[in-house]
C-alpha positions in Angstrom: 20.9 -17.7 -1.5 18.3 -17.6 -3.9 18.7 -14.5 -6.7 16.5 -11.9 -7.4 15.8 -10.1 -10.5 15.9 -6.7 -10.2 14.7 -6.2 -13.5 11.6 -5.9 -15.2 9.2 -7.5 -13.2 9.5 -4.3 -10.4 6.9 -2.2 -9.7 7.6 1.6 -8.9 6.1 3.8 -6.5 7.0 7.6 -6.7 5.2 8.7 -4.1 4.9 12.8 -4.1 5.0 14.2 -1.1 2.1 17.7 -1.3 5.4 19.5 -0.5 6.7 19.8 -4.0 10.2 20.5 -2.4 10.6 17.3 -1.3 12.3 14.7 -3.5 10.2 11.5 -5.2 11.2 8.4 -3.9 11.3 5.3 -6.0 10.0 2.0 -3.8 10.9 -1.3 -5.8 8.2 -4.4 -5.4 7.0 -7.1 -7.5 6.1 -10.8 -7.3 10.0 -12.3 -6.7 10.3 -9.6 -4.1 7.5 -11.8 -2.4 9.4 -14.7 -1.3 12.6 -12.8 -0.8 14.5 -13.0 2.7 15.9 -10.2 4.5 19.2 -12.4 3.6 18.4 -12.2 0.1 18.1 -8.7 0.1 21.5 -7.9 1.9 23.4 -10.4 -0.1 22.5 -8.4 -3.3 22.6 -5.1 -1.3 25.3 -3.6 -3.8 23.6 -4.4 -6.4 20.3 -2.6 -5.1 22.1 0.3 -4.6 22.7 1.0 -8.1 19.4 0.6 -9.5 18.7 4.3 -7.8 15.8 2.8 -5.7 15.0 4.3 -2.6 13.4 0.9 -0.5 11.5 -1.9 -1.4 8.8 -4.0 0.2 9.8 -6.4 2.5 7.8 -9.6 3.7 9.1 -10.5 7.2 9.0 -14.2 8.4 9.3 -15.8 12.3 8.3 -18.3 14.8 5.5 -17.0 17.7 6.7 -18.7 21.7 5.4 -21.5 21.0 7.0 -22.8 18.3 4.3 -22.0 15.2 5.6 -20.6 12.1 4.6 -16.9 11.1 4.9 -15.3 8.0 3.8 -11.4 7.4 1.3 -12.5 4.3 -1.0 -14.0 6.8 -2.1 -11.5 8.5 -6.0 -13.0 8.9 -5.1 -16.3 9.5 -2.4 -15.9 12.1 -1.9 -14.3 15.6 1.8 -12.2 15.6 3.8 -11.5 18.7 6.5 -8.8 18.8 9.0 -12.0 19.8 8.1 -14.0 16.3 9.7 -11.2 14.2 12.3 -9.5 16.6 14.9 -11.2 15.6 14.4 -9.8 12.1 14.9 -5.9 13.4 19.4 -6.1 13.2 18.9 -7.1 9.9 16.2 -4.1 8.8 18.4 -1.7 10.7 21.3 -3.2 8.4 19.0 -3.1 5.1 19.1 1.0 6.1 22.4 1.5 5.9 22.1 0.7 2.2 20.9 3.5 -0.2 18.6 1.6 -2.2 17.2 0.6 1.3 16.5 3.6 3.7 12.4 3.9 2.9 11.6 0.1 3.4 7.9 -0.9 4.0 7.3 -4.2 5.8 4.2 -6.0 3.7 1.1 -5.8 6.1 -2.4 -5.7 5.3 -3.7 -7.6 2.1 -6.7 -8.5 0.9 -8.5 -11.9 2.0 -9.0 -14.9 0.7 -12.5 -15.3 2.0 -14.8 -12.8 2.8 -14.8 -11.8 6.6 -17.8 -10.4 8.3 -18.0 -6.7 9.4 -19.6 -8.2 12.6 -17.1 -10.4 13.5 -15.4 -8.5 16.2 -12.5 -11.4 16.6 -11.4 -10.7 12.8 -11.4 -7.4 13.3 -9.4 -7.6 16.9 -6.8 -9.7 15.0 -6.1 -7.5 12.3 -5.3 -4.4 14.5 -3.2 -6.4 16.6 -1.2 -8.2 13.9 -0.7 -4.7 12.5 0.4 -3.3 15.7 3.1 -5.8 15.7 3.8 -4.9 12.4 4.2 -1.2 12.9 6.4 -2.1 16.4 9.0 -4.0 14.2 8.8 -1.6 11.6 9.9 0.9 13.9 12.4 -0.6 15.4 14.1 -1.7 12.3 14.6 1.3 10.8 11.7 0.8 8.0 9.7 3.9 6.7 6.5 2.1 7.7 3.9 -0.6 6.5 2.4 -1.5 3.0 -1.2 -2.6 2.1 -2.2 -4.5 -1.2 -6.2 -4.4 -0.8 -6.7 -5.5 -5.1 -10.0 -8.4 -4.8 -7.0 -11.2 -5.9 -10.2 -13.8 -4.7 -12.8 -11.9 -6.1 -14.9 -11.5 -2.5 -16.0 -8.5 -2.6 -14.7 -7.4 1.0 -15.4 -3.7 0.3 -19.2 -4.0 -1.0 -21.8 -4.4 0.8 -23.2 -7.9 0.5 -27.6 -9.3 0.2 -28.4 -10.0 3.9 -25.8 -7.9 5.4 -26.7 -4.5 7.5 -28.2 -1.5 5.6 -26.1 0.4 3.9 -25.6 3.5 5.9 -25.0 1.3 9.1 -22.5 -0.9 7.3 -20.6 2.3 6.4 -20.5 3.2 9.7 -19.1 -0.2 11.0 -16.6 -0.2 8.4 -15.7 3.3 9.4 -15.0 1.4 12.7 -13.0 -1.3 11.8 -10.7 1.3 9.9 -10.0 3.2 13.0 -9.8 -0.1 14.7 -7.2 -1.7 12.6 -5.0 1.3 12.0 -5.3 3.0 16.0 -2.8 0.6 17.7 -0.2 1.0 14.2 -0.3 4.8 14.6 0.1 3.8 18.6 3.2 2.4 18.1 4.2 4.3 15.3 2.9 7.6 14.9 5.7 8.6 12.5 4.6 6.2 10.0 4.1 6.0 6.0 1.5 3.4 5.2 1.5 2.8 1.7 -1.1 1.3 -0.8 -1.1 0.5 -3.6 -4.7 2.6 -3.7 -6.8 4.5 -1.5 -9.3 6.6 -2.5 -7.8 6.1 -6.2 -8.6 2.3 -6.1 -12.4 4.3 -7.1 -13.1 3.4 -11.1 -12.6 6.2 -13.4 -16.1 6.8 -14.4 -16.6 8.3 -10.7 -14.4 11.1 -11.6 -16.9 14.4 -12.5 -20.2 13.0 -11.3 -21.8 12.9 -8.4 -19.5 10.0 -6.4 -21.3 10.2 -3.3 -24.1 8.9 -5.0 -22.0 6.8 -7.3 -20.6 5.1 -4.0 -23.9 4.5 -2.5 -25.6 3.1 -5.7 -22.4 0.7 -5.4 -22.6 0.0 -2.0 -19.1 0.9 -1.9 -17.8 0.6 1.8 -14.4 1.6 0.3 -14.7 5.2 1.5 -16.2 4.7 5.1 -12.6 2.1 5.9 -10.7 5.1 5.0 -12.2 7.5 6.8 -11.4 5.1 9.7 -7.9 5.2 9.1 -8.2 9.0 9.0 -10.0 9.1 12.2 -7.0 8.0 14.1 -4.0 8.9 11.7 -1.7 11.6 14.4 -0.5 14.9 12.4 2.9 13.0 12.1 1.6 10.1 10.0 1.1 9.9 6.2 -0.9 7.9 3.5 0.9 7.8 0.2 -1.3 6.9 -2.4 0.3 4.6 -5.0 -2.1 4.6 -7.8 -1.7 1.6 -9.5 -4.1 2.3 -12.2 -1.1 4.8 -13.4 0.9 1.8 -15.4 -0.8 3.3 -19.0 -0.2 6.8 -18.0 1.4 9.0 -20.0 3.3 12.0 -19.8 2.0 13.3 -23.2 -1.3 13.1 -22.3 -0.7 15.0 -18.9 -2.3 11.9 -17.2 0.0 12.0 -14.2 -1.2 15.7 -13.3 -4.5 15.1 -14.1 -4.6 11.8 -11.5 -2.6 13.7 -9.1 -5.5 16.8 -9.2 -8.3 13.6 -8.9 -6.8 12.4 -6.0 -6.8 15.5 -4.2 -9.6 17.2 -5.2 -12.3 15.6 -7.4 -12.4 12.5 -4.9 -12.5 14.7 -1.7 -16.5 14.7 -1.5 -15.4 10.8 -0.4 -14.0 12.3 2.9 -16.2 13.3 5.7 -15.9 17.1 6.3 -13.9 16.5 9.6 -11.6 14.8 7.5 -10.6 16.9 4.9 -8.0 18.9 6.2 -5.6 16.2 7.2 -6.9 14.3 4.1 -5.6 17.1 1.7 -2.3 17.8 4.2 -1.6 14.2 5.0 -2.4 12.2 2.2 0.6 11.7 -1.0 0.2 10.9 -4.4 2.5 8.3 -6.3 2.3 6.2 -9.3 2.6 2.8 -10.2 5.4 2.5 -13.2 5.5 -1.3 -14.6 8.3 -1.6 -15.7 7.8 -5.0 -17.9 5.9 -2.1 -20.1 9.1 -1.4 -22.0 10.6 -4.7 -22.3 7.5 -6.7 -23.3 6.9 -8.1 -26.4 4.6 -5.6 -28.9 1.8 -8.2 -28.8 1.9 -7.7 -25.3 -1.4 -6.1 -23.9 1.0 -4.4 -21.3 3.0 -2.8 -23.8 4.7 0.5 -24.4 6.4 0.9 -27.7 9.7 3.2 -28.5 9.6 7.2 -28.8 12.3 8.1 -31.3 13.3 4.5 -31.6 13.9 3.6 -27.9 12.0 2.6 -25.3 14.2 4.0 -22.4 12.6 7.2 -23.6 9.3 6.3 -23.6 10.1 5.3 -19.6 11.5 8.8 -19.2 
């Protein structure tokens, strides 16, 4: 079995439920996490389990009927069946008995490597039945729900409205479309579910925040927005969005910056969701963080760098 550092290179996500009762949970991911097995992760379970995590992301590997190999990181270029990845779900359901294990999310939806078209109605079919799949086994294993990474790695521009493409308003409402479409058969087979990302509506730059971001979005040609509305459209009064935030790696506590993101997300961006939305936006939707944690053990001529508060840098991370 291969190791895995649990370390510095993990990623946390608190994500805070709009119940302040309920506890913040801690989900641990980063790049090693990404070619981790479900066998790595067992065989270091005890480990895990003192690190005070709550679940991590999990990418789930199989082989489809006929013999082709699957892996959960290819979610455009492949076609999933429920059989590829069964044989994964004993294992999840023993991942749960950990504690550093019970909130898993299986690693779903990412952003492409090419630009696909809106109009493309086989893409889009693909998508919403790789991620039904996806929600099935997440289910059955025991896992909280699915993740999305949407960041432009590839730099295409999936989210912005493209020369030669439809007019704006139509594209919005295709992509409004798609986002019900790719989400509808996930809530289907699991309407309990978390789906977690690293943004939503926070992936929006900053300099949206106190201006007029309707107008913002459509001088952008933003389709951001419309896709998750779509996911709104069909997300069941049992489901949740959890927020992650990842811009939140420079926050700081002294500057209030966590509050402050946590009041944009729920309020200043809400002119992004269509009225019919809003109530199961502002009931449904939870707001986390991103905490990068190589922040206090990087070098100070690190740009990703946070230096000690009264001489230690454990501090600054509390």
């Amino acid at each position: 079995m291969k190791s895995i550092t649990i370390a510095a290179a993990i990623l946390c996500l608190c994500a805070l439920a709009a119940d302040a009762a309920q506890r913040k949970k801690v989900i641990g991911c980063g790049w090693g996490f990404n070619t981790a097995t479900v066998d790595d992760f067992l065989s270091h379970a005890e480990l895990f389990d003192e690190t005070g995590l709550d679940g991590v992301l999990v990418w789930l590997r199989g082989r489809n009927p006929d013999g082709k190999r699957v892996g959960m990181r290819n979610i455009y270029e492949e076609d999933w069946t429920h059989e590829a990845f069964a044989p994964m779900v004993p294992k999840l359901k023993l991942m749960t008995e950990h504690e550093a294990f019970r909130e898993n999310f299986l690693i779903t939806l990412r952003s492409p490597r090419e630009r696909k078209s809106w109009t493309d109605d086989a893409v889009w079919a693909r998508l919403a039945a790789n991620m039904r799949v996806a929600a099935r086994i997440a289910k059955e294993g025991g896992c909280r729900g699915l993740h999305m990474d949407l960041e432009d790695y590839c730099k295409v521009r999936q989210f912005f409205r493209q020369p030669g493409e439809l007019p704006y308003a139509e594209l919005c409402r295709l992509a409004r479309r798609r986002g019900a479409q790719v989400f509808s058969g996930a809530f289907s087979e699991y309407p309990e579910a978390r789906m977690l990302s690293f943004w939503f509506l926070s992936w929006l730059p900053t300099w949206y925040h106190g201006q007029d971001i309707r107008c913002l979005t459509h001088d952008r040609q933003d389709l951001w927005p419309s896709f998750v509305n779509g996911i709104l459209d069909v997300m069941p009064p049992t489901a949740r969005l959890i927020d992650g935030n990842e811009h939140a790696y420079r926050f700081s506590s002294d500057r209030n910056d966590f509050a402050s993101s946590a009041h944009r997300t729920r309020t200043t961006l809400l002119p992004l969701v269509e009225p019919e939305n809003r109530t199961k936006y502002k009931e449904q939707m939870l707001v986390g963080f991103g905490h990068y944690l190589d922040m206090y053990t990087n070098p100070t001529n690190s740009s990703w760098h946070f230096p000690p508060k009264n001489g230690s840098r454990l501090l600054t991370f509390q």
